[in-house]
Each structure stands twice: as structure tokens, then as C-alpha cells.
C-alpha positions in Angstrom: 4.4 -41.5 25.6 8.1 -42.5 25.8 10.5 -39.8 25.1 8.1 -37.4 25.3 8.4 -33.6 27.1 4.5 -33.4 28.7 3.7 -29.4 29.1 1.7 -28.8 31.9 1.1 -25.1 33.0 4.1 -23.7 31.7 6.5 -26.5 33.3 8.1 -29.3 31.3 8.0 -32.5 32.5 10.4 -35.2 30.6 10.1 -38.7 30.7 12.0 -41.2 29.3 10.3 -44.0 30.1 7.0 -43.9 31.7 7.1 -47.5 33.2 10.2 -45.5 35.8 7.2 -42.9 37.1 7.7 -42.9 40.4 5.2 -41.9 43.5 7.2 -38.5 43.7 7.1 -38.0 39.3 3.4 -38.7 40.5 3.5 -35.9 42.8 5.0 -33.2 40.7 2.7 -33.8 38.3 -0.8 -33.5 40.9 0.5 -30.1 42.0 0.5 -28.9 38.4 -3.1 -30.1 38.2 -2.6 -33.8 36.5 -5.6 -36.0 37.7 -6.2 -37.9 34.3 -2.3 -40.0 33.4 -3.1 -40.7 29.7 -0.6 -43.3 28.3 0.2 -44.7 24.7 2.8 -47.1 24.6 2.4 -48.6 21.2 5.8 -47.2 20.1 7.7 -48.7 22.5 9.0 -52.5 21.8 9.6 -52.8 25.8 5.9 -51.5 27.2 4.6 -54.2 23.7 5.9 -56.9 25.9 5.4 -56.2 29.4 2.2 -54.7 30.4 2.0 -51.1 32.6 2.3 -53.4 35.8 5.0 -50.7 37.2 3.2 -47.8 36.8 -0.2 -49.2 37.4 1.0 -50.2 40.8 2.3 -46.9 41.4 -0.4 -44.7 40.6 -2.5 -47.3 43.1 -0.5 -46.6 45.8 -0.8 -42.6 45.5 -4.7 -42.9 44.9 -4.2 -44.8 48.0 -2.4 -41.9 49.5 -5.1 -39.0 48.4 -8.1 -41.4 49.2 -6.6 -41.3 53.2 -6.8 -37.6 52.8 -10.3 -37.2 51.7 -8.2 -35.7 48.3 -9.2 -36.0 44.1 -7.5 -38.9 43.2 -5.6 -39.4 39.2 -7.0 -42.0 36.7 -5.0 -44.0 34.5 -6.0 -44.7 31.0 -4.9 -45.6 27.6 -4.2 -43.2 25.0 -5.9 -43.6 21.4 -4.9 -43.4 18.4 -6.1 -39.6 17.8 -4.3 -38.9 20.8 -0.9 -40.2 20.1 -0.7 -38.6 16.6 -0.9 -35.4 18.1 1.6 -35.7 20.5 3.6 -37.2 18.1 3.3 -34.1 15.5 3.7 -31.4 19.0 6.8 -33.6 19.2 8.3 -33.0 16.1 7.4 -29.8 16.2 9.0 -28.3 19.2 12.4 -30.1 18.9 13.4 -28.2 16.0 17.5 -27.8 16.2 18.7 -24.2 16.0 22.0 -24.7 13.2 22.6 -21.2 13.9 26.6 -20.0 15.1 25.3 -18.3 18.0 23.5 -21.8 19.6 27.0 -24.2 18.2 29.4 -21.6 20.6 26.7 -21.4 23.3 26.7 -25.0 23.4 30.5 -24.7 23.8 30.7 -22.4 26.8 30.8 -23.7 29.9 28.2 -22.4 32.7 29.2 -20.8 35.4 28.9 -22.9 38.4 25.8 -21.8 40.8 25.0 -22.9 44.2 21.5 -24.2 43.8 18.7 -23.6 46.3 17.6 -27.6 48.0 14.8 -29.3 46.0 11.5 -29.3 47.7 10.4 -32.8 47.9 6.8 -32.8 46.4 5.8 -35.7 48.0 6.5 -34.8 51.6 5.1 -31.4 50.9 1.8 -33.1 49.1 1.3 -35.3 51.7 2.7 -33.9 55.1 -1.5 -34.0 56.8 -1.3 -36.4 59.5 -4.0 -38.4 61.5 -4.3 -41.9 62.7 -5.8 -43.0 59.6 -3.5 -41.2 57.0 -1.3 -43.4 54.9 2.5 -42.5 54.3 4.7 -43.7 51.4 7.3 -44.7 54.1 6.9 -45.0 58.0 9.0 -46.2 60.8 7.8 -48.6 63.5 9.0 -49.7 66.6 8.6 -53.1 68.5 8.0 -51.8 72.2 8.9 -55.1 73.1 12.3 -55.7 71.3 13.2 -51.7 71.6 16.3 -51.0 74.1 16.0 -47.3 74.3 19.6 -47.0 72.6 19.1 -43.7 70.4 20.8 -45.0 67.4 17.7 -44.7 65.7 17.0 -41.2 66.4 20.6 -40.3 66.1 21.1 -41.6 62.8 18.0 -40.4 61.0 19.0 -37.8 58.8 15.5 -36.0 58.0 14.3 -36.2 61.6 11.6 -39.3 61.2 12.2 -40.3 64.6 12.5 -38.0 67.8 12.6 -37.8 71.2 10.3 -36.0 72.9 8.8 -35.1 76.4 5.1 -35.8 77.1 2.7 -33.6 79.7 3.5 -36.0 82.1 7.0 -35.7 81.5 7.2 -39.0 80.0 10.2 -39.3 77.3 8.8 -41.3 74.2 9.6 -42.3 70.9 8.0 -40.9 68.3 7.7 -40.9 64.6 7.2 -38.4 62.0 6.2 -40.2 58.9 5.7 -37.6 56.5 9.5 -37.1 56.7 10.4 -40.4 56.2 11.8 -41.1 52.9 12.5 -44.9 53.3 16.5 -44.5 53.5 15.9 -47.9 55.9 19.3 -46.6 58.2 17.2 -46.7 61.1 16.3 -50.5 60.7 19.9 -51.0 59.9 21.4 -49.7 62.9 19.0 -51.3 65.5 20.8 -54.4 66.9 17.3 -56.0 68.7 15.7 -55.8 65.0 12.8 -53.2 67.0 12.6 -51.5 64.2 10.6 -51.9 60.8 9.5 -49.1 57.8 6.7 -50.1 56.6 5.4 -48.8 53.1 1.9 -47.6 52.8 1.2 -47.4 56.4 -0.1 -45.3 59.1 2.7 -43.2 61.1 4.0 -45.9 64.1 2.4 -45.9 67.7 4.8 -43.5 70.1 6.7 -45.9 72.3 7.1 -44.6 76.5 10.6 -44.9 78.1 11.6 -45.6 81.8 14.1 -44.0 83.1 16.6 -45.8 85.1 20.2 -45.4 87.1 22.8 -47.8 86.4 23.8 -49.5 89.7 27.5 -50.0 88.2 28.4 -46.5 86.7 26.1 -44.7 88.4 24.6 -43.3 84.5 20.7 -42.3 84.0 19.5 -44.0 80.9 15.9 -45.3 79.8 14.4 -48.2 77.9 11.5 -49.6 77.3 8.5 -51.3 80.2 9.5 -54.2 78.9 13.2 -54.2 78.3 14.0 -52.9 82.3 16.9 -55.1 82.7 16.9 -57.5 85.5 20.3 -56.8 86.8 19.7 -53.4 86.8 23.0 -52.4 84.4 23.1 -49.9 81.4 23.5 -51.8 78.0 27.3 -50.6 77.9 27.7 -51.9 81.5 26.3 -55.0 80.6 28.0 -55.7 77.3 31.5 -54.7 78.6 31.3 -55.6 82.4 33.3 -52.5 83.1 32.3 -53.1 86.5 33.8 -56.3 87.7 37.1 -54.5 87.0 39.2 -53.5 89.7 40.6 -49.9 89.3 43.4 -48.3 91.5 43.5 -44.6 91.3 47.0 -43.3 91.8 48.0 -39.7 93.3 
């Protein structure tokens, strides 16, 4: 219900409006043990006009997410009317106001400021199992065919999505680590061929191989993609600036 503080296990959980729960709310409340989402919305004039659509969608997408993990998934029902008078009275019941002097000067004191520990993301940590038939909230994929080999994707990724790596063969690929993507979208941003897409619900993107090539202007190693070798056989800042058509005098 709207406005209410829903007690699971010890932990409060508030809500101000249950059309905002989001796959993450969703997440939080699974590790406490939620797999029934019992709603009553018949004292809210908003949720009287507009059906659950929002929330409905959401809680289909994380069934979708637990059903590619073999996991329990939540159900989503309607609250009755037995139901909502109870929560109502526990309402009214634990938000009694403490009139006391001691609680009007605690209110007045301000806290002493505390470096808080991060916040573990309970939707990464729920769903971090991978396989190539595991859905992801959020998952970056590359076009091997527009794809340069420029980095700025793996540079700019800030939770380490994209990487890298070295192969047995020795390969370099791309590859992504979906259960860290949040959906931030700087990656797609910051590609200039438009290679790159996150996808929502998906399975984690295909790795993408890398030649490695010299640059017959500067002399630089770089890599890019079987089918972006370029022709002329120039590094992208070569060919973009054309450095090398310049005449240089070095004077000792």
C-alpha cells in the first residue's frame, strides 16, 4: 500500500509509491524472502486511475530474470479488503509520535557526519550467474562490423562492463561483463561508428577478436576489428589528422 513501511525480517522497507518499484526495490525485497508482492491500491486517487501497468511490467521482467536462472520466481496479486485493514491499523499503530523533551532536542542535534561504507547493489549481487542463456537487466553489445577497436568504450566504463582481455591463443578481444552493467549508456555515447548498443533484458554480448596492426605512417601498433582493417593501412589518428603528409625539419 502507498505510504506504507512493509517489515520483512527485521528490515524496513518504505515505499512511497509502489507504481516507482523498481527491478533493484524488487531485488532487496527477494533477498529478504518476498516471493508473493501483495498490493492494495484502493486509497490512492493516482493507482484508481491508472492501472499497475508500471509495476506489473517490472515484476515481469525480474520473473524473467529468475526464470533464466532456474530461480523461485515472486507473484503479484491484489490485496483484499481483510488485508488492507490490517495494514492500515499496524500503520497507525507504529507511527505513534514521541511528544517527549528528550525526542524535540534529539531532533534538533545535528549528526555527526560518518563516512558510510558503498551500498551493495542487490541486483548485481542477485543476479551476477552467467551462461549463454542467462538474461541481464542491462548488457552491452558490439557490432563486429561497425567496431574500430578505439578503447573509448572500455576506457570510459566506470563499473568495468567492457574489458580487454587476452585469449589462449593470445588473441586480444572485447568482451563484456553484463552482470556489472548498470545501463549508464556512456559506452554507446562515446562510440563514434554507433558499434555499440545496451540492450535491456538480454543475454551478455558475443566477445568481439581484434587484429593487430602497425601503422605504416607513425610507425604505432594498434588493432581493430576483421572487418574494419583499413585499406590504406593507417591508425584512425593517422587517418583522421593526415599527420603524415606533413613535412617536418628537425633542427640541432
Amino acid at each position: 500500500m502507498c505510504r506504507m513501511h512493509v517489515m520483512a525480517q527485521g528490515s524496513t522497507f518504505a515505499l512511497e509509491c509502489v507504481q516507482t518499484i523498481d527491478l533493484r526495490d524488487l531485488a532487496r525485497l527477494y533477498e529478504l524472502g518476498m516471493r508473493c508482492l501483495r498490493v492494495a491500491t484502493d486509497t490512492c486517487e493516482t493507482c484508481k486511475i491508472a492501472p499497475l501497468s508500471a509495476l506489473t511490467e517490472q515484476v515481469d521482467d525480474f520473473n524473467r530474470l529468475l526464470q533464466s536462472r532456474d530461480m523461485p520466481e515472486i507473484r503479484l496479486s491484489r490485496a483484499g479488503k481483510r488485508a488492507l485493514d490490517g495494514w492500515k491499523k499496524a500503520e497507525a499503530e507504529s507511527f505513534v509520535p514521541d511528544a517527549s523533551k528528550r525526542a524535540f532536542f534529539r531532533a534538533l542535534v545535528v549528526p555527526e557526519e560518518t563516512e558510510e561504507p558503498p551500498k551493495r547493489d542487490a541486483l548485481h549481487a542477485l543476479f551476477e550467474k552467467s551462461g549463454p542463456t542467462v538474461l541481464f537487466p542491462f548488457a552491452p553489445h558490439i557490432d563486429a562490423e561497425k567496431c574500430t577497436g578505439c578503447d573509448d568504450c572500455v576506457n570510459i566504463c566506470p563499473h568495468g562492463a567492457l574489458i580487454r582481455i587476452k585469449v589462449d591463443n593470445g588473441r586480444a578481444v572485447y568482451t563484456s561483463a553484463a552482470n556489472r552493467c548498470t545501463g549508464c549508456n556512456l559506452c554507446g555515447d562515446i562510440c563514434d561508428s554507433y558499434a555499440l548498443e545496451v540492450q535491456k533484458m538480454s543475454c551478455s554480448g558475443a566477445d568481439i577478436p581484434l587484429v593487430r596492426y602497425q601503422c605504416r605512417a607513425c610507425g604505432a601498433t594498434a588493432h581493430t576489428t576483421d572487418a574494419q582493417i583499413p585499406a590504406d593501412g593507417l591508425c584512425r589518428v593517422c587517418h583522421k589528422t593526415n599527420h603524415h603528409k606533413n613535412l617536418f625539419v628537425v633542427l640541432e
